[in-house]
PDB file of N, CA, C and O in Angstrom:
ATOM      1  N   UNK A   1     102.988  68.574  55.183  1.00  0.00           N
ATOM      2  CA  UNK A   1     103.552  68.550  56.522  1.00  0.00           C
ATOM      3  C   UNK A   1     103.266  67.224  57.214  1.00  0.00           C
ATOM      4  O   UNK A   1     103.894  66.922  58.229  1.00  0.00           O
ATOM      5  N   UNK A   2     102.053  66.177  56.539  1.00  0.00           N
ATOM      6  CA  UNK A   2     101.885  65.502  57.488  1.00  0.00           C
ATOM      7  C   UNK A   2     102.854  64.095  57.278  1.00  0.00           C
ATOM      8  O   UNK A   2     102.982  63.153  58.060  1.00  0.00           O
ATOM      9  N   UNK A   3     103.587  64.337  55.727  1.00  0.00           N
ATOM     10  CA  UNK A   3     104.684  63.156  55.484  1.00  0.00           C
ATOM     11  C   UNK A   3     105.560  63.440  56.444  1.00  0.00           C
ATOM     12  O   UNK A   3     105.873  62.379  56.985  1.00  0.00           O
ATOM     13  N   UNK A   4     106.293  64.643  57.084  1.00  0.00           N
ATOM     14  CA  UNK A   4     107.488  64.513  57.569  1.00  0.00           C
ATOM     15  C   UNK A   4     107.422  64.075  58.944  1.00  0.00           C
ATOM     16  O   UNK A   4     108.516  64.071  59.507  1.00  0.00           O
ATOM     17  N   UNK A   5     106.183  63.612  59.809  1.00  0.00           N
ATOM     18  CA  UNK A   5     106.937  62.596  60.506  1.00  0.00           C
ATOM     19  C   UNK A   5     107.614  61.334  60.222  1.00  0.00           C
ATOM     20  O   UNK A   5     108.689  60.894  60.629  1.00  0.00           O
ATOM     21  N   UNK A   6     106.406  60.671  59.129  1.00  0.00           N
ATOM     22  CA  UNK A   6     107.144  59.565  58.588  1.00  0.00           C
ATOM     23  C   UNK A   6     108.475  59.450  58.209  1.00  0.00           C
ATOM     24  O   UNK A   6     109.018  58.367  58.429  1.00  0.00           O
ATOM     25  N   UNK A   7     109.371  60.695  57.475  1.00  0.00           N
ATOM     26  CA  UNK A   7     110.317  60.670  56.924  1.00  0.00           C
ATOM     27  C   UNK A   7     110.941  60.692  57.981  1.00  0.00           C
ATOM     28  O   UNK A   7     111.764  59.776  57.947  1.00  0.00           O
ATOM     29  N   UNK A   8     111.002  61.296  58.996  1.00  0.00           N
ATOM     30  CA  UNK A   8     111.883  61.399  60.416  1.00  0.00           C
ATOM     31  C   UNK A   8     112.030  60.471  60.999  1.00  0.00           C
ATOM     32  O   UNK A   8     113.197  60.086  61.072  1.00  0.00           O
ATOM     33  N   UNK A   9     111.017  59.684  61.669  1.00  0.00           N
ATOM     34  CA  UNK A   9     111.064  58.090  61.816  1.00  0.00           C
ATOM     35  C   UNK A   9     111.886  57.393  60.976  1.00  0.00           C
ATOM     36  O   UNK A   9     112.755  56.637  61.410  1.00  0.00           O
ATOM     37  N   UNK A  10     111.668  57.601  59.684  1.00  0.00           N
ATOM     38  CA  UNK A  10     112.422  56.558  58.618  1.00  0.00           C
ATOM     39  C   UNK A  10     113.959  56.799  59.033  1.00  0.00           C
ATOM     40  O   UNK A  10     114.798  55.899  59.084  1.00  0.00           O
ATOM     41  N   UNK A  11     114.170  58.010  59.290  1.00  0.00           N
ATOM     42  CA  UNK A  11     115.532  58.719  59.207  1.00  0.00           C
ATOM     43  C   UNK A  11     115.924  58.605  60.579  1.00  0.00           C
ATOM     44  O   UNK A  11     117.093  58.958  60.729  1.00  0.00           O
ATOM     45  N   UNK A  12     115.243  58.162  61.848  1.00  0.00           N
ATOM     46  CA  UNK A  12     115.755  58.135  62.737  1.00  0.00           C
ATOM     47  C   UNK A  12     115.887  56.526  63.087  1.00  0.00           C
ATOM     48  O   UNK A  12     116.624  56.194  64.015  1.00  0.00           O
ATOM     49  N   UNK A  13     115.211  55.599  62.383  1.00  0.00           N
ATOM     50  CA  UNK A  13     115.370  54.237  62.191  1.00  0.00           C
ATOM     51  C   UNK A  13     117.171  53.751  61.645  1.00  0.00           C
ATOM     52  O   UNK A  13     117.908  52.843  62.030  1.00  0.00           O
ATOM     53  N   UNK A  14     117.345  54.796  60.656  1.00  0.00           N
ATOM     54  CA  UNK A  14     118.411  54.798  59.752  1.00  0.00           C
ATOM     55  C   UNK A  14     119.535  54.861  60.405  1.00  0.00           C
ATOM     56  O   UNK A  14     120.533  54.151  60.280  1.00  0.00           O
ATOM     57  N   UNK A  15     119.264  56.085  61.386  1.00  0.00           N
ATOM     58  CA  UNK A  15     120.690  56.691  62.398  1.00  0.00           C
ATOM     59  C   UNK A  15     120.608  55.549  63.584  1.00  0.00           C
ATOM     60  O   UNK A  15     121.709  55.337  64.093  1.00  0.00           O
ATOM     61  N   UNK A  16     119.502  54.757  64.135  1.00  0.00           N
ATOM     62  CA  UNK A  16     120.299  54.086  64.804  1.00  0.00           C
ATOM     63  C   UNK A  16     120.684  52.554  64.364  1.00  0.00           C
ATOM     64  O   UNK A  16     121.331  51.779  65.067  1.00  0.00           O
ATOM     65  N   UNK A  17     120.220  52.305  63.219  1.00  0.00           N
ATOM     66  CA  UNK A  17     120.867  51.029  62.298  1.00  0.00           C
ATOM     67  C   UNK A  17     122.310  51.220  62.048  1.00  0.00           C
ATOM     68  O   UNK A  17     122.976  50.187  62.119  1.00  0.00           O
ATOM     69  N   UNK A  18     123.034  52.474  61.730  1.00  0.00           N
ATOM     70  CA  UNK A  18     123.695  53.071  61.193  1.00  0.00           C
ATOM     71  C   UNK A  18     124.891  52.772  63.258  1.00  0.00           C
ATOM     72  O   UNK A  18     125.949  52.158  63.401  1.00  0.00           O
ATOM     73  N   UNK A  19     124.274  53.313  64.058  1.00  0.00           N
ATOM     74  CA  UNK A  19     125.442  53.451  65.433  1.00  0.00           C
ATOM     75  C   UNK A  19     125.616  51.801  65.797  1.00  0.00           C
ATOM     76  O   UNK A  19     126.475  51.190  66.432  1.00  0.00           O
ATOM     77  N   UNK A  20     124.273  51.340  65.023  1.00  0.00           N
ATOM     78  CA  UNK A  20     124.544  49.598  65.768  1.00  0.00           C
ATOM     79  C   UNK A  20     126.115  49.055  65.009  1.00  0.00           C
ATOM     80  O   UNK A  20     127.068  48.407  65.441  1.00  0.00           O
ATOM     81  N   UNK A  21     125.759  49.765  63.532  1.00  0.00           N
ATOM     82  CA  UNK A  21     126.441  48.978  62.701  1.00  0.00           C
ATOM     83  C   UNK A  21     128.078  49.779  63.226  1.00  0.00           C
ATOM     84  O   UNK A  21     128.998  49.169  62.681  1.00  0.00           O
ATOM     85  N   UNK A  22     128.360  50.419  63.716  1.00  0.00           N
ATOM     86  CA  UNK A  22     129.438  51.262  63.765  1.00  0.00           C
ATOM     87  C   UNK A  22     129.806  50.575  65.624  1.00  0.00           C
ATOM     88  O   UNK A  22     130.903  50.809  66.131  1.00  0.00           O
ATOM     89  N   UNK A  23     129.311  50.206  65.975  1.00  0.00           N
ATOM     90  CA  UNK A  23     129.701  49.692  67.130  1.00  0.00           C
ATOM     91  C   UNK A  23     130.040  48.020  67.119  1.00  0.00           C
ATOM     92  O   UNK A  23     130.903  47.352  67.688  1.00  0.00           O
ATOM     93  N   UNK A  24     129.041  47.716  66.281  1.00  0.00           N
ATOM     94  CA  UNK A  24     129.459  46.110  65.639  1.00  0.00           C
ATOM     95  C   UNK A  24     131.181  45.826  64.832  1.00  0.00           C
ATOM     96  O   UNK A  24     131.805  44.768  64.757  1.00  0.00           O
ATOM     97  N   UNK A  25     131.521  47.048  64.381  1.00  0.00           N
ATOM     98  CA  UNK A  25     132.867  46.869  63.732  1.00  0.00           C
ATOM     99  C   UNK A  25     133.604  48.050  64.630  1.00  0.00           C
ATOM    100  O   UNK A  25     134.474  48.825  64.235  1.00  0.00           O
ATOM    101  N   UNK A  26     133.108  47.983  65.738  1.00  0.00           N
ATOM    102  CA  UNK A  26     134.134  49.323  66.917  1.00  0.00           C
ATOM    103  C   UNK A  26     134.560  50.237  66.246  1.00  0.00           C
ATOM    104  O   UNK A  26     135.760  50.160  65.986  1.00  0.00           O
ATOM    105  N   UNK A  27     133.908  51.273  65.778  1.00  0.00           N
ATOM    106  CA  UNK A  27     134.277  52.545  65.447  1.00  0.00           C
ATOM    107  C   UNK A  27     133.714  53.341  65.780  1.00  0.00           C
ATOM    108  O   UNK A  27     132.548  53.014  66.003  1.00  0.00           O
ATOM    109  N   UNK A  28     134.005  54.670  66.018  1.00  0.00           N
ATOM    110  CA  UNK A  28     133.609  55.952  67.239  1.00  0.00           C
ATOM    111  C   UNK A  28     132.420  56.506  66.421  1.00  0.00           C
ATOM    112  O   UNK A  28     132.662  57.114  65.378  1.00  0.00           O
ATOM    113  N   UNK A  29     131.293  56.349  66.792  1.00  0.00           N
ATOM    114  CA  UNK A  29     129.692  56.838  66.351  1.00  0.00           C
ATOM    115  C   UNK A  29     129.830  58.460  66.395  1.00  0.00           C
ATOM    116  O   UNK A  29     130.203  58.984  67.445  1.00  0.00           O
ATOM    117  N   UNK A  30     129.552  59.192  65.340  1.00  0.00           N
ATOM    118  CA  UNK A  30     129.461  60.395  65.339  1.00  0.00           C
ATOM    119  C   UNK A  30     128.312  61.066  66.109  1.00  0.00           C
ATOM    120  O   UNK A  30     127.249  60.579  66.495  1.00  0.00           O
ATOM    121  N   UNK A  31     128.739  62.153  66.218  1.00  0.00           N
ATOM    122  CA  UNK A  31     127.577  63.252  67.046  1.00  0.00           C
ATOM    123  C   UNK A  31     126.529  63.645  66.221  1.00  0.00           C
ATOM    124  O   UNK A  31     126.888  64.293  65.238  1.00  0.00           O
ATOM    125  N   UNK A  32     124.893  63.361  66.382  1.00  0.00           N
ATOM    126  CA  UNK A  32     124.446  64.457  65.595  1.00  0.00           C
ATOM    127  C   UNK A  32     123.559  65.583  66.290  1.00  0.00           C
ATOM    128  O   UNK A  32     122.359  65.732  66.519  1.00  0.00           O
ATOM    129  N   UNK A  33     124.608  66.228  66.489  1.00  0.00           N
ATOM    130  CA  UNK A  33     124.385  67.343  67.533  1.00  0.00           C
ATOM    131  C   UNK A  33     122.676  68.730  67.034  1.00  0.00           C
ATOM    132  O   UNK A  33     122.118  69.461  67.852  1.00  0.00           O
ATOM    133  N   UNK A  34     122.385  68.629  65.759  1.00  0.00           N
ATOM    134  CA  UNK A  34     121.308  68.816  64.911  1.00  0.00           C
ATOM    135  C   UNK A  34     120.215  68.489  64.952  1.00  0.00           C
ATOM    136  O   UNK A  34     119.199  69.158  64.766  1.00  0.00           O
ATOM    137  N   UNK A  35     120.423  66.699  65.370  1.00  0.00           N
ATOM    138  CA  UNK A  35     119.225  66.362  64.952  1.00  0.00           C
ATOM    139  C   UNK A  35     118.250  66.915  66.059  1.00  0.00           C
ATOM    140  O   UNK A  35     117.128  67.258  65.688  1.00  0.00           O
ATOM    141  N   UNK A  36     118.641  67.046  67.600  1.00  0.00           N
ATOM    142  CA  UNK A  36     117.623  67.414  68.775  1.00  0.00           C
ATOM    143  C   UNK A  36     116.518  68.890  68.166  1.00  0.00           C
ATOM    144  O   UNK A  36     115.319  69.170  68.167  1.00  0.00           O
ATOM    145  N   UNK A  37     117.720  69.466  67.734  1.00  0.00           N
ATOM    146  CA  UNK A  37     117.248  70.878  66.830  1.00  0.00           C
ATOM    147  C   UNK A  37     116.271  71.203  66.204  1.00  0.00           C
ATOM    148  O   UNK A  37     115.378  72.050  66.237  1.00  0.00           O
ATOM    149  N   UNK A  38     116.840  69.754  65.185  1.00  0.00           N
ATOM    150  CA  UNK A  38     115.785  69.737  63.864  1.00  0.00           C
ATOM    151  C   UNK A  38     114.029  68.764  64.908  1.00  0.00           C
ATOM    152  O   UNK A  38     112.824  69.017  64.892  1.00  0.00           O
ATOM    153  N   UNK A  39     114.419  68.269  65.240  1.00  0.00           N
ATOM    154  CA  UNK A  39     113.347  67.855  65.796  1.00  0.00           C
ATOM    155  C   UNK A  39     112.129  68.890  66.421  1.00  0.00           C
ATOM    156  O   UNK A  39     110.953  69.148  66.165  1.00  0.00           O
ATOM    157  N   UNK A  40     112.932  69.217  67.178  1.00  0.00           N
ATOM    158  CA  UNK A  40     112.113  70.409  67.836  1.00  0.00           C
ATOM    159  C   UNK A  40     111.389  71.634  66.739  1.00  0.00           C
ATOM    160  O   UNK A  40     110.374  72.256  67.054  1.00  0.00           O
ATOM    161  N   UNK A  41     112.002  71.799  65.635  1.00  0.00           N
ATOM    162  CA  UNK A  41     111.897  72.596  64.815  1.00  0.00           C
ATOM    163  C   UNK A  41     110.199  71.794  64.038  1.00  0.00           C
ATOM    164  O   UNK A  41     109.103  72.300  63.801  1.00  0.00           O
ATOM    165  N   UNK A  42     110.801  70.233  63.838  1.00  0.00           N
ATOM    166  CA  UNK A  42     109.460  69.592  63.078  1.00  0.00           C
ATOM    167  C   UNK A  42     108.412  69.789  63.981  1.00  0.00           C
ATOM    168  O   UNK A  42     107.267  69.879  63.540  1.00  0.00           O
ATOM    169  N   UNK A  43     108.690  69.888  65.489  1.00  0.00           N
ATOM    170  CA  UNK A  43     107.497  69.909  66.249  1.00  0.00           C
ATOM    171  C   UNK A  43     106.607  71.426  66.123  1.00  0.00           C
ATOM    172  O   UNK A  43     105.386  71.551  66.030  1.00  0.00           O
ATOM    173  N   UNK A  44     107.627  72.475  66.154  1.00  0.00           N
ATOM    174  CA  UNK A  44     106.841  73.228  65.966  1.00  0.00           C
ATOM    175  C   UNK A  44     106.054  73.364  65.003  1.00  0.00           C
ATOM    176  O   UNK A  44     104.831  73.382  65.148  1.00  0.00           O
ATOM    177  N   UNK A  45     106.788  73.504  63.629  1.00  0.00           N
ATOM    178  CA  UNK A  45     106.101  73.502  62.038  1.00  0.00           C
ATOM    179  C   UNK A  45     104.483  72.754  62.037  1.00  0.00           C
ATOM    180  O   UNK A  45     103.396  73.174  61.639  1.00  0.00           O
ATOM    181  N   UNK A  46     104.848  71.644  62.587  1.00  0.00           N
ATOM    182  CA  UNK A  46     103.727  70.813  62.620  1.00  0.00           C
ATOM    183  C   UNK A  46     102.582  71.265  64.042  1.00  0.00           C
ATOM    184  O   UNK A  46     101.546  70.649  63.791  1.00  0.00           O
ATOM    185  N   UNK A  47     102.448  71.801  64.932  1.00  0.00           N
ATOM    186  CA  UNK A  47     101.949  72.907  65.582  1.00  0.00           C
ATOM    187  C   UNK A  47     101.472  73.733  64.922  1.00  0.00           C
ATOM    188  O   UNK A  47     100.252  73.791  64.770  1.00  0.00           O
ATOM    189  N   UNK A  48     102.338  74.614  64.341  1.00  0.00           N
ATOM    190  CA  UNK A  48     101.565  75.701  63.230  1.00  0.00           C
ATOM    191  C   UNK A  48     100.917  75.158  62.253  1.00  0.00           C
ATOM    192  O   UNK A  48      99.821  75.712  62.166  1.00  0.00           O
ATOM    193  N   UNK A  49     101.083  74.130  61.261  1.00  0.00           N
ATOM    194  CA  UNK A  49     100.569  73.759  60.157  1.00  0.00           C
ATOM    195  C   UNK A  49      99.087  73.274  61.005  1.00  0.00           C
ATOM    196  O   UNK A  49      97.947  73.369  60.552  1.00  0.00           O
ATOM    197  N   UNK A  50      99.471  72.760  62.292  1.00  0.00           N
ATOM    198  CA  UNK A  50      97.726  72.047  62.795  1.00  0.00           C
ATOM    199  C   UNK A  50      96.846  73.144  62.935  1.00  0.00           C
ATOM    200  O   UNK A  50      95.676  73.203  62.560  1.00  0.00           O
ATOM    201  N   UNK A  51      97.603  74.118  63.583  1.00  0.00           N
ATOM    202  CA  UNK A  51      96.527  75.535  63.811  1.00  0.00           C
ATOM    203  C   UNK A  51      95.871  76.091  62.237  1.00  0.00           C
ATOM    204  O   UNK A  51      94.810  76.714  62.212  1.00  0.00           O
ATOM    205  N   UNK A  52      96.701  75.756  60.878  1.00  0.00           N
ATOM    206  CA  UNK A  52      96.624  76.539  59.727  1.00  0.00           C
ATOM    207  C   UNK A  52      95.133  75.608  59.308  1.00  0.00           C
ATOM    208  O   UNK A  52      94.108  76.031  58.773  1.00  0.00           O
ATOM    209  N   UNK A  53      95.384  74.546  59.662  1.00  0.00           N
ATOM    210  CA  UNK A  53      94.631  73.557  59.280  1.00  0.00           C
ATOM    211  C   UNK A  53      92.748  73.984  59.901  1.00  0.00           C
ATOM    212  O   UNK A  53      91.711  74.371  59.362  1.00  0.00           O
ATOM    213  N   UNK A  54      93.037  73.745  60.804  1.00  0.00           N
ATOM    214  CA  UNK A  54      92.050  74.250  62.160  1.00  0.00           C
ATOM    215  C   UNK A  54      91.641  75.510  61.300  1.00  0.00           C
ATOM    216  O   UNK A  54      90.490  75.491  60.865  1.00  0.00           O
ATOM    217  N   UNK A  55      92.276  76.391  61.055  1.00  0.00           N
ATOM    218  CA  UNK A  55      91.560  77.385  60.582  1.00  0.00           C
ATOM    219  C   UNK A  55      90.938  77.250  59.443  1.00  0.00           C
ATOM    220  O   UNK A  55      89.830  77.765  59.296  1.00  0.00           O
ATOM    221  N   UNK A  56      91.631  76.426  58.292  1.00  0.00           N
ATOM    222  CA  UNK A  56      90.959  76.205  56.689  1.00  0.00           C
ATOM    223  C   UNK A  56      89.927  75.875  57.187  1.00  0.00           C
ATOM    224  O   UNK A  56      88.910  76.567  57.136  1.00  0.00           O
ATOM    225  N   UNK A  57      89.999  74.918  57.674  1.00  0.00           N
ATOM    226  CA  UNK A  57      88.722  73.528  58.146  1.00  0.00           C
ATOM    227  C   UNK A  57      87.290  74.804  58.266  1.00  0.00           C
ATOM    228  O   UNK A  57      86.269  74.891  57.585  1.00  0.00           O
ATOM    229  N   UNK A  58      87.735  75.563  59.305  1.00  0.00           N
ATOM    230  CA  UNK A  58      86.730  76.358  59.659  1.00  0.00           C
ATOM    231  C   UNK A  58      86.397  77.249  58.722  1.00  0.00           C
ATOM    232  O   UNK A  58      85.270  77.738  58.795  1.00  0.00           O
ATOM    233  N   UNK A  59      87.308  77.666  57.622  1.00  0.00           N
ATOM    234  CA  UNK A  59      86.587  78.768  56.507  1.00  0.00           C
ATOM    235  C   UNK A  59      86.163  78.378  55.834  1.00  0.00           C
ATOM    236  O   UNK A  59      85.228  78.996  55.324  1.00  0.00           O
ATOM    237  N   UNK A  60      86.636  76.670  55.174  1.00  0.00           N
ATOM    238  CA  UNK A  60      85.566  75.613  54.240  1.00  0.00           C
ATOM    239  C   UNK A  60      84.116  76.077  54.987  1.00  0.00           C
ATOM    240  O   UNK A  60      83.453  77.004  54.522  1.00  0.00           O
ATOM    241  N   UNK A  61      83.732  75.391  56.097  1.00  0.00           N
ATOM    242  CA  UNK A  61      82.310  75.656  56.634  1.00  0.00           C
ATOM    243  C   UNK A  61      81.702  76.946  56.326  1.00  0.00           C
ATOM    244  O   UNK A  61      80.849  77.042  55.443  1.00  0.00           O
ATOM    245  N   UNK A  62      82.111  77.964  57.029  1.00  0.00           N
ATOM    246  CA  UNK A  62      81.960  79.551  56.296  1.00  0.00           C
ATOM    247  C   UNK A  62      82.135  79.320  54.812  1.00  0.00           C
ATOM    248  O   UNK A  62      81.461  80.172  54.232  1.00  0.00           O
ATOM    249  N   UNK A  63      82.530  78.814  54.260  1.00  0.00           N
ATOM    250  CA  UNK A  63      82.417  78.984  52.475  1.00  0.00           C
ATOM    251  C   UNK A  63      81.107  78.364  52.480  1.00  0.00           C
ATOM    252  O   UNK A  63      80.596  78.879  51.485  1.00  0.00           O
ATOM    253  N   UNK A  64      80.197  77.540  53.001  1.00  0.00           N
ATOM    254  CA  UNK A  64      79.175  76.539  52.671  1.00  0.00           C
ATOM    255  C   UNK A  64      77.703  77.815  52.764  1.00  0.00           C
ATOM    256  O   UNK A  64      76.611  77.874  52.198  1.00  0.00           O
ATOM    257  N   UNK A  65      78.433  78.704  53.804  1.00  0.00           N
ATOM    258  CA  UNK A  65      77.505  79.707  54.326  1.00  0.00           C
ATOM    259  C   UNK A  65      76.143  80.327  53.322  1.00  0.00           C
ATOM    260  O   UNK A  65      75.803  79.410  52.575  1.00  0.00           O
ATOM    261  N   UNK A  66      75.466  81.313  53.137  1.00  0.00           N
ATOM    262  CA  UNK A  66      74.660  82.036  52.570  1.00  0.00           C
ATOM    263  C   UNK A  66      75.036  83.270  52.572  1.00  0.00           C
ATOM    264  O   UNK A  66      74.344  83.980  53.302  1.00  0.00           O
ATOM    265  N   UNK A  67      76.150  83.960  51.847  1.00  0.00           N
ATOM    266  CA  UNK A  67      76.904  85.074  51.817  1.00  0.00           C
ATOM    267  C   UNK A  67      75.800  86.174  51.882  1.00  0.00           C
ATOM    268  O   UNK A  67      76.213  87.241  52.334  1.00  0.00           O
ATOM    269  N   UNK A  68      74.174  86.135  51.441  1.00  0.00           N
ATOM    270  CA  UNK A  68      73.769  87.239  51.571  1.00  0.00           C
ATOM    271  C   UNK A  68      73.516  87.695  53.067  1.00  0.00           C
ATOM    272  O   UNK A  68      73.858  88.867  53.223  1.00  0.00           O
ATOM    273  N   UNK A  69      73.106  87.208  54.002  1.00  0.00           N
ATOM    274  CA  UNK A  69      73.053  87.152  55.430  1.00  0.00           C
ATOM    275  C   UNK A  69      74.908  87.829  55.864  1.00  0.00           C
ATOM    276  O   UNK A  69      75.700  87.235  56.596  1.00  0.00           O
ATOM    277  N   UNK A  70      75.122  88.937  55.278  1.00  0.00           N
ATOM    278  CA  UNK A  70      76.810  89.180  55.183  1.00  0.00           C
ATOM    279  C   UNK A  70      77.190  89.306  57.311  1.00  0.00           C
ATOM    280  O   UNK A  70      78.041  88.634  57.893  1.00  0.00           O
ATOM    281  N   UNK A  71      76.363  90.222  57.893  1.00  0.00           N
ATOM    282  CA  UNK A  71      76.601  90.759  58.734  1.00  0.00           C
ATOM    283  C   UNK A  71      76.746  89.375  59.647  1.00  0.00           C
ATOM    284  O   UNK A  71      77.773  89.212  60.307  1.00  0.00           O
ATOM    285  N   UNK A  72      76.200  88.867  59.654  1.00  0.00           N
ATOM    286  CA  UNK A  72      75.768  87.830  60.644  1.00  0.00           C
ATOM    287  C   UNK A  72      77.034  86.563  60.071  1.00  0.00           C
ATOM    288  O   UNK A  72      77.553  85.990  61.029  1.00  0.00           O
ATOM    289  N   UNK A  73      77.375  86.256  59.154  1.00  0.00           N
ATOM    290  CA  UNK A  73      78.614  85.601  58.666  1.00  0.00           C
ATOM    291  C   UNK A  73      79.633  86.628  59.195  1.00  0.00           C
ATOM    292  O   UNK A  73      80.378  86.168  60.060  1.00  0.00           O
ATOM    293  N   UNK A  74      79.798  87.712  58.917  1.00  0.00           N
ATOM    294  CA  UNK A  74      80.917  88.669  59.263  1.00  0.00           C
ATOM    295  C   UNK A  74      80.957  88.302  60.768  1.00  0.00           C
ATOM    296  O   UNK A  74      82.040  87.837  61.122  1.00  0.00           O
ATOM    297  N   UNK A  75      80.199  88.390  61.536  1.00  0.00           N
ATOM    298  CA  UNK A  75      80.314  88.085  63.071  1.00  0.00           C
ATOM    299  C   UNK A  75      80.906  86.586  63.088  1.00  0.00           C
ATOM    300  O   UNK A  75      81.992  86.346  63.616  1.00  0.00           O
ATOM    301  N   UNK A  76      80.242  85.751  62.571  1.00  0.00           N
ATOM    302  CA  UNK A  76      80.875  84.328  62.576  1.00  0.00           C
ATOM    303  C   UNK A  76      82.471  84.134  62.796  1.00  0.00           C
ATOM    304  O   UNK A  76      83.108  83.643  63.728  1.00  0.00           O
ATOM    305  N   UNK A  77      82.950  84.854  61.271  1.00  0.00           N
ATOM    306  CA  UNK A  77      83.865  84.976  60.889  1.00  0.00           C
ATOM    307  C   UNK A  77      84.820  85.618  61.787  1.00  0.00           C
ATOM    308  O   UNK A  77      85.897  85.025  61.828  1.00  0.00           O
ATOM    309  N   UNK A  78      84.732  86.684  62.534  1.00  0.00           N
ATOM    310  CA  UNK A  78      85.157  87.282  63.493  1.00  0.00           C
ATOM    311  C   UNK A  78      85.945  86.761  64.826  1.00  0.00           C
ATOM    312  O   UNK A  78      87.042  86.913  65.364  1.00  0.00           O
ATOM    313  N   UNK A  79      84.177  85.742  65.125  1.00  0.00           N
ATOM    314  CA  UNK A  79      84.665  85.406  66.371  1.00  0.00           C
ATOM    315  C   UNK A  79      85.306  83.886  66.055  1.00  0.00           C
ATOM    316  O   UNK A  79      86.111  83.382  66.838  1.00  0.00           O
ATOM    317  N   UNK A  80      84.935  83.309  65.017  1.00  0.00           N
ATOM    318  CA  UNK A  80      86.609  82.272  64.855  1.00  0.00           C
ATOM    319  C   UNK A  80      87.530  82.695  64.868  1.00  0.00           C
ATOM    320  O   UNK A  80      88.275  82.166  65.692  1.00  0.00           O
ATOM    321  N   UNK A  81      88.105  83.769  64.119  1.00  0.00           N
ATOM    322  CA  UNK A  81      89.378  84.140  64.411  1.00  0.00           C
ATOM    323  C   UNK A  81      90.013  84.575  65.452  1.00  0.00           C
ATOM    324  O   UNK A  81      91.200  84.436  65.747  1.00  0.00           O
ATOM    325  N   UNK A  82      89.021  85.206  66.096  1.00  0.00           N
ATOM    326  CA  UNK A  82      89.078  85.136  68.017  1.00  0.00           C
ATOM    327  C   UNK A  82      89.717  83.443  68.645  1.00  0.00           C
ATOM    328  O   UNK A  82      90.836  83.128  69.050  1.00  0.00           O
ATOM    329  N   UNK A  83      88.532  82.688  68.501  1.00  0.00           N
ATOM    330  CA  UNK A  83      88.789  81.753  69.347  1.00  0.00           C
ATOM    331  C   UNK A  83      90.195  80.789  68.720  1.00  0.00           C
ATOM    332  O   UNK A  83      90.629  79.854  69.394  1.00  0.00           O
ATOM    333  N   UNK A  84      91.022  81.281  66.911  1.00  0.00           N
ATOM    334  CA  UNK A  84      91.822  80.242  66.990  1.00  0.00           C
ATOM    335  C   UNK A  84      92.798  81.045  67.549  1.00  0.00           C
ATOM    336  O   UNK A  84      93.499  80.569  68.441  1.00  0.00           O
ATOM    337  N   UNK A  85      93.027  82.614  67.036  1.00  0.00           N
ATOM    338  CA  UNK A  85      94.233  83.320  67.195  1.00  0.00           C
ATOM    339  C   UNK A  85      94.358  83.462  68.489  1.00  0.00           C
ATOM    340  O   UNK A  85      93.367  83.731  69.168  1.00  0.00           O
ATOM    341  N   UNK A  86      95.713  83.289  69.100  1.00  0.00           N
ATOM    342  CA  UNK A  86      95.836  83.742  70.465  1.00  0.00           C
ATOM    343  C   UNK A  86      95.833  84.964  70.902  1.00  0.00           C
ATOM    344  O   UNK A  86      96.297  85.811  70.138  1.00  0.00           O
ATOM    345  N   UNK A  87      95.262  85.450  72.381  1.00  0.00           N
ATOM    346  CA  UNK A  87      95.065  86.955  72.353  1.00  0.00           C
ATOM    347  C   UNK A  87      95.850  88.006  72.226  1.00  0.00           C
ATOM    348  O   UNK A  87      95.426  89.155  72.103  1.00  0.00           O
ATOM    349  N   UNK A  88      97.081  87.671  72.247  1.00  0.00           N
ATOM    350  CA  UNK A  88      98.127  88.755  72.289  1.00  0.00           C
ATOM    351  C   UNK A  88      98.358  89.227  70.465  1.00  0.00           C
ATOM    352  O   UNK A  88      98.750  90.351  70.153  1.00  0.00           O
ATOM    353  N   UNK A  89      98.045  88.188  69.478  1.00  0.00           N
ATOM    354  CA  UNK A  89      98.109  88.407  68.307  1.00  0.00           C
ATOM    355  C   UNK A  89      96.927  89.164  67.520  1.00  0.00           C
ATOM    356  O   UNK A  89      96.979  89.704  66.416  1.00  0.00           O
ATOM    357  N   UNK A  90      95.741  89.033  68.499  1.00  0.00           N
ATOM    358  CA  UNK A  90      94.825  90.041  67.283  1.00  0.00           C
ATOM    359  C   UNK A  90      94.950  91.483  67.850  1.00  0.00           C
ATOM    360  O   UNK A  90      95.123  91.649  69.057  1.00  0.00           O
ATOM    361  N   UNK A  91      94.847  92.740  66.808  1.00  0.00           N
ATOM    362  CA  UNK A  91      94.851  93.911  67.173  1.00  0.00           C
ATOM    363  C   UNK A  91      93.698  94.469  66.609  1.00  0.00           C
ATOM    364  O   UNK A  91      93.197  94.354  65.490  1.00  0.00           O
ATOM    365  N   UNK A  92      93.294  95.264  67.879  1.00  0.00           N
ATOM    366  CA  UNK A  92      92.308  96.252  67.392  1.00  0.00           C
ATOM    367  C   UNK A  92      92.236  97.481  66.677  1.00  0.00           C
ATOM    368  O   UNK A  92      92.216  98.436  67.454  1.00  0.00           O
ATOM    369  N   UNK A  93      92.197  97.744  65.685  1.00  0.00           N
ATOM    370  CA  UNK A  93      92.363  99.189  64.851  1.00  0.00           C
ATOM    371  C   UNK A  93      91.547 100.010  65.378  1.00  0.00           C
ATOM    372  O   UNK A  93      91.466 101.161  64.949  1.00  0.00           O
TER     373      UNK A  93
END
């Protein structure tokens, strides 16, 4: 996830090389009525992938743990997932 800004940049470098060159020989620059779309779309992905991240990061550390001490890791474990998940998403059984 973290190449596709680069590729977007590259690709949005492209589209406006591309309207210069189409205005340099006067011809009507197409719409890309998508790309606002797709953008917004990379923003989110990359939002979620940071939160996915945020969370590995934090279960690597918990992996470093002393699994016999279970209860006291189990609480650990718990209340990270508290503080990444937002509150409306965890449920109580």
């Amino acid at each position: 996830m973290k190449t596709f800004p680069v590729y977007w940049d590259h690709n949005v470098a492209n589209l406006l090389l591309r309207r210069r060159d189409l205005g340099y020989f006067e011809m009507e620059c197409p719409e890309f009525t998508t790309a606002a779309e797709l953008r917004e779309d990379l923003a989110k992905f990359e939002s979620m992938w940071g939160v996915f991240e945020e969370f590995d990061n934090g279960l690597q550390e918990l992996r470093k743990e002393d699994w016999i001490s279970f209860r006291h890791v189990y609480l650990l474990l718990f209340t990270f997932c508290l503080s990444v998940l937002p509150v409306n998403q965890v449920s109580h059984a």
